[in-house]
C-alpha positions in Angstrom: 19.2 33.1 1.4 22.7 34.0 2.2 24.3 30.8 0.2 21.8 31.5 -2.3 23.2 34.9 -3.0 27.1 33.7 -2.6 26.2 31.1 -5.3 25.2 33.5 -7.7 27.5 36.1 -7.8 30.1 33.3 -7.3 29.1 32.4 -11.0 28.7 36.1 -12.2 28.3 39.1 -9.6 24.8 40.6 -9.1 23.7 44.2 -8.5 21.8 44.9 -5.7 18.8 45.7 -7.3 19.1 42.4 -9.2 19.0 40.8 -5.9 16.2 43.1 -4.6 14.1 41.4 -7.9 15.4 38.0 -7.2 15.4 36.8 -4.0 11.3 37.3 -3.1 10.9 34.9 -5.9 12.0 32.3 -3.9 10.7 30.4 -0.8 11.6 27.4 1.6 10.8 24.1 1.1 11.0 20.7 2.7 11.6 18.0 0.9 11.5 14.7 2.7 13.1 11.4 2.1 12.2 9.4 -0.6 9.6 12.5 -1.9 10.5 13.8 -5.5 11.4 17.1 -6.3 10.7 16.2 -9.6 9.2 13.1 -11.6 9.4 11.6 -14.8 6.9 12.8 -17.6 6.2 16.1 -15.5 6.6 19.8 -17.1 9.4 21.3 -15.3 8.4 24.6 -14.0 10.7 25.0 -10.4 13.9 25.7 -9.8 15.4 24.6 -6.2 18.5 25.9 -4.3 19.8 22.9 -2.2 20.6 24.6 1.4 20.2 21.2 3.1 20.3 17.4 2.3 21.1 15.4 -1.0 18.6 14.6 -3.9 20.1 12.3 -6.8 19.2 12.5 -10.4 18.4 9.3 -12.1 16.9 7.8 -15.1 14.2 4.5 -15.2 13.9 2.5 -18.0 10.9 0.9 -19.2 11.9 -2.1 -17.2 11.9 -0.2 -13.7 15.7 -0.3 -13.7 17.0 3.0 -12.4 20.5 5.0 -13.3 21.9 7.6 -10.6 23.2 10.2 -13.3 24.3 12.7 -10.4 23.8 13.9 -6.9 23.0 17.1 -5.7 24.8 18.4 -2.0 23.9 21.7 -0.7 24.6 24.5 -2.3 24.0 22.9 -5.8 20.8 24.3 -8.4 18.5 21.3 -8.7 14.8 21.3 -11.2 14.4 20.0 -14.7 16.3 22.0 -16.6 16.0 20.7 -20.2 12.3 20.8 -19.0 12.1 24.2 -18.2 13.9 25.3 -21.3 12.6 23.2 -24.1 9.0 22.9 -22.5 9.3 18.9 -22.7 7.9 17.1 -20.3 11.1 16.0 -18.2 13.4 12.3 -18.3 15.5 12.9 -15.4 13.5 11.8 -11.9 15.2 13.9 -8.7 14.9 12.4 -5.5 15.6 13.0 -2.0 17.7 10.6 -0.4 17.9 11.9 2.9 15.0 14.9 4.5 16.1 18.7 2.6 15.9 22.2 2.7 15.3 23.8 -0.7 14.8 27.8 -1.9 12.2 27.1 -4.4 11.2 29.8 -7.3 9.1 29.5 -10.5 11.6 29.3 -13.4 9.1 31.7 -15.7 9.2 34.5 -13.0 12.8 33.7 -12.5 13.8 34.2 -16.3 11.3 37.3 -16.8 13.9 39.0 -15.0 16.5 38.5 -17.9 15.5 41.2 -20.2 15.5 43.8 -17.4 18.6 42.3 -15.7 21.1 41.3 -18.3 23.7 40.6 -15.0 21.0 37.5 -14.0 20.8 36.4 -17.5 24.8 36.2 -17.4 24.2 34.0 -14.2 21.8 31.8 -16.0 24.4 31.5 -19.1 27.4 30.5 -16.9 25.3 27.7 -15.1 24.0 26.1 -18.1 28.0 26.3 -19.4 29.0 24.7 -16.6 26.0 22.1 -16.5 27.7 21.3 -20.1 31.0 21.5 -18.5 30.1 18.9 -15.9 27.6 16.9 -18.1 31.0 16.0 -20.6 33.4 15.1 -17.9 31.1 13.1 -16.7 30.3 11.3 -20.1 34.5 11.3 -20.4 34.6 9.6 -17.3 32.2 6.8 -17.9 33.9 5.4 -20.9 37.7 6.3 -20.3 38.1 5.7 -16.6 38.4 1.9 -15.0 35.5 1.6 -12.4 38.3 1.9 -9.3 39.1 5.3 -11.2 36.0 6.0 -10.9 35.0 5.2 -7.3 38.2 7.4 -6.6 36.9 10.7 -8.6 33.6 10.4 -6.7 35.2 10.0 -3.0 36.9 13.7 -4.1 34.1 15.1 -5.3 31.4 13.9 -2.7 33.7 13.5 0.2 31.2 12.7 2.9 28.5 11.2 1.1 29.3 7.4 1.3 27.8 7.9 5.3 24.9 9.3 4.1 23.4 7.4 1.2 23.1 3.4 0.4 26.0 1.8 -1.5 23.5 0.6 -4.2 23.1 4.2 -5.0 26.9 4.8 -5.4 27.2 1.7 -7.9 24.6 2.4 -9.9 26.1 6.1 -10.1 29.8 4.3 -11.3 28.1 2.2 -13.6 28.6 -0.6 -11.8 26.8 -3.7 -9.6 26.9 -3.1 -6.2 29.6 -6.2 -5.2 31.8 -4.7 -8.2 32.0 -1.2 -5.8 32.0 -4.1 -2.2 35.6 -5.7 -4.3 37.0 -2.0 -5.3 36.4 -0.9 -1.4 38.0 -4.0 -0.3 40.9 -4.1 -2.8 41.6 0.1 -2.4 41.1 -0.6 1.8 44.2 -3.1 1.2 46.6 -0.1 -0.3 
């Protein structure tokens, strides 16, 4: 609950009694690999806290062919956002990829508290602008960056993760085939 707590007021601080409100919302979770936190065509309704593991985000067309849009590390908010805020059933699919530890709350309770705690609701704002934040650089870095660029900007920002997770999953999270990322390994191994 700690981490949970830091996260917060790292994004905007949080009175006590906002806290007080907040945190019995939320309980533990296990999430193992391979389970979903959430699927496609499901009504978004949780909000997780990542305190342990990694769960990607992807997309799967109508052919089965899947598209790693992110990955969540701990300490990261994971649940179907746009889900939970337009009432849509949700698009993107979060998975575990190795066993996790989630804080789980219902986003309804969660975002009752707004109106009587406008500090959470200034939390909630300054995740969803930097969700936008992120969501653009991301989109910037897909069609301006080379694929070795790329590769690069995701060792920095997941530094450990290429131990963890299959290379497949890290390709298809570049936008590229798996022996595109095998060739940019090699040829950035050779510098």
């Amino acid at each position: 609950m700690k981490e949970l707590e830091k996260y917060f007021n790292q994004l905007s601080p949080l009175k006590a009694e906002t806290w007080a409100n907040l945190k019995p919302l939320f309980s533990k979770k296990k999430l193992l690999k391979g389970e979903y936190f959430i699927e496609q065509g499901q009504l978004a309704t949780k909000i997780g806290f990542l305190e342990s593991g990694v769960i990607r985000a992807f997309y799967r067309n109508d052919e089965g062919v899947e598209y790693n849009k992110h990955f969540f590390i701990p300490n990261a908010l994971v649940g179907g956002y746009a889900s939970m805020i337009t009432g849509r059933p949700n698009v993107i699919i979060q998975q575990a990829l190795i066993d996790c530890d989630l804080l789980v709350a219902d986003f309804s309770q969660l975002s009752a508290l707004y109106n009587s705690h406008p500090d959470l609701e200034r939390v909630a704002r300054r995740l969803a602008e930097f969700f936008f934040v992120d969501k653009e650089n991301r989109e910037i870095e897909i069609i301006l960056l080379e694929a070795d660029k790329r590769y690069e900007l995701f060792q920095k920002r997941y530094p450990s993760l290429e131990q963890l997770i299959p290379q497949y999953h890290i390709a298809s999270y570049l936008g590229i085939t798996p022996t595109q990322l095998s060739r940019i390994r090699k040829k950035l191994s050779q510098r």
